[in-house]
C-alpha positions in Angstrom: -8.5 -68.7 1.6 -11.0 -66.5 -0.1 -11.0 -62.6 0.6 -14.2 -63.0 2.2 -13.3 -65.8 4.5 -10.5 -63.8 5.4 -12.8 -60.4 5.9 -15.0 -62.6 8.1 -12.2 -64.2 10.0 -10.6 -60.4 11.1 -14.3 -59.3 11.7 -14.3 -61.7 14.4 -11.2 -60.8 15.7 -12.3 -56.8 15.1 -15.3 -57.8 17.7 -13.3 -59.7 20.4 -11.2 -56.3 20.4 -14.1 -54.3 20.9 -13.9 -52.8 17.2 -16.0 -52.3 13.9 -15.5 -52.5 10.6 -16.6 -49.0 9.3 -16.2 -49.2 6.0 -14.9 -52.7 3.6 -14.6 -52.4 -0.3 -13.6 -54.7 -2.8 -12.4 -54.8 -6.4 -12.4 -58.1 -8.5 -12.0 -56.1 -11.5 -8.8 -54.3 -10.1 -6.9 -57.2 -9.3 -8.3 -57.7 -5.9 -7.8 -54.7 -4.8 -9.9 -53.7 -1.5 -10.1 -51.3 1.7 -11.1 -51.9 4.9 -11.4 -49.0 7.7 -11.1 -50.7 11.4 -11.2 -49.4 14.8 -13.5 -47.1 17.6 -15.8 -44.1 17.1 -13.0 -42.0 17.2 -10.0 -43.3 15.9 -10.0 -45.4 13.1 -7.5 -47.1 10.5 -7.6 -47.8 6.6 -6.2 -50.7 5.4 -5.7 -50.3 1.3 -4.5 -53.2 -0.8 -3.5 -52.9 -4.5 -3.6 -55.8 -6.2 -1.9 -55.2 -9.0 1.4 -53.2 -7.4 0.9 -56.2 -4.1 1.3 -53.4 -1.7 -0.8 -52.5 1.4 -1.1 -48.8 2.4 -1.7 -47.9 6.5 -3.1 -44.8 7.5 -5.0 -44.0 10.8 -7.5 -40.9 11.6 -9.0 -39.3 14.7 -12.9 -38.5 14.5 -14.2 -35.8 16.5 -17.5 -37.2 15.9 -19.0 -39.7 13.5 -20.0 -37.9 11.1 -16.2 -36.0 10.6 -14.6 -36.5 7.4 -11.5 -38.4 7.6 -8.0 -36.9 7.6 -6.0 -40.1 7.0 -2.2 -40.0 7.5 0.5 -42.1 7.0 1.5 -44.7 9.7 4.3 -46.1 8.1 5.2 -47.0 4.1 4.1 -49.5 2.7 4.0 -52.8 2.7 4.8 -54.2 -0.6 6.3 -57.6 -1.8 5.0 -59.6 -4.9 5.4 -62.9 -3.0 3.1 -62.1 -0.4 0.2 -63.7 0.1 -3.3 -62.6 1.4 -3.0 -64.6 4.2 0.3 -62.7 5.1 -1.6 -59.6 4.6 -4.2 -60.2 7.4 -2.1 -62.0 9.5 -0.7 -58.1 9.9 -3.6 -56.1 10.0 -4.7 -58.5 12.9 -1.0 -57.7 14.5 -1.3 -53.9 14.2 -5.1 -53.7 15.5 -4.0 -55.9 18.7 -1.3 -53.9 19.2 -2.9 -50.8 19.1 -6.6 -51.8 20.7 -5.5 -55.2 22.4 -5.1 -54.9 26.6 
């Protein structure tokens, strides 16, 4: 699956859950590397693969309005692994955004 398949696919999830996809960057030149910032007005999480290292970085921020700069923090260390795939990757940003938005 292409990177923008897979964007499109967790966009559709992202709306289901009642989120938005704030910010989405990508890096062909950089191995692949990309970002992604999910989640509500005021509390959001970034989502930072590096593609040459294969490991994803999780951080979440509160907002106290839109327009606040981010103060992203840690949720948890990374995820790294050279075997795994992009697939694998999304399947577990879906998992963590239902488990924190889902009802």
């Amino acid at each position: 699956m292409e990177h923008t398949e897979l964007v499109n696919n967790l966009t559709s999830e992202c709306e289901a859950l009642g989120l938005t996809l704030y910010e989405h960057e990508y890096h062909h030149q950089v191995f692949g590397s990309w970002l992604l910032v999910i989640g509500k007005p005021h509390d959001r999480l970034q989502f930072s693969w590096d593609g040459k290292e294969s490991y994803l970085g999780v951080a979440y921020s509160s907002f106290n309005n839109g327009n606040s700069n981010p103060n992203w923090e840690s949720l948890f260390p990374n995820i790294s692994g050279t075997k795994t795939s992009q697939i694998e990757v999304f399947q577990f940003i879906s998992k963590e955004l239902n488990q924190r938005y889902g009802s």
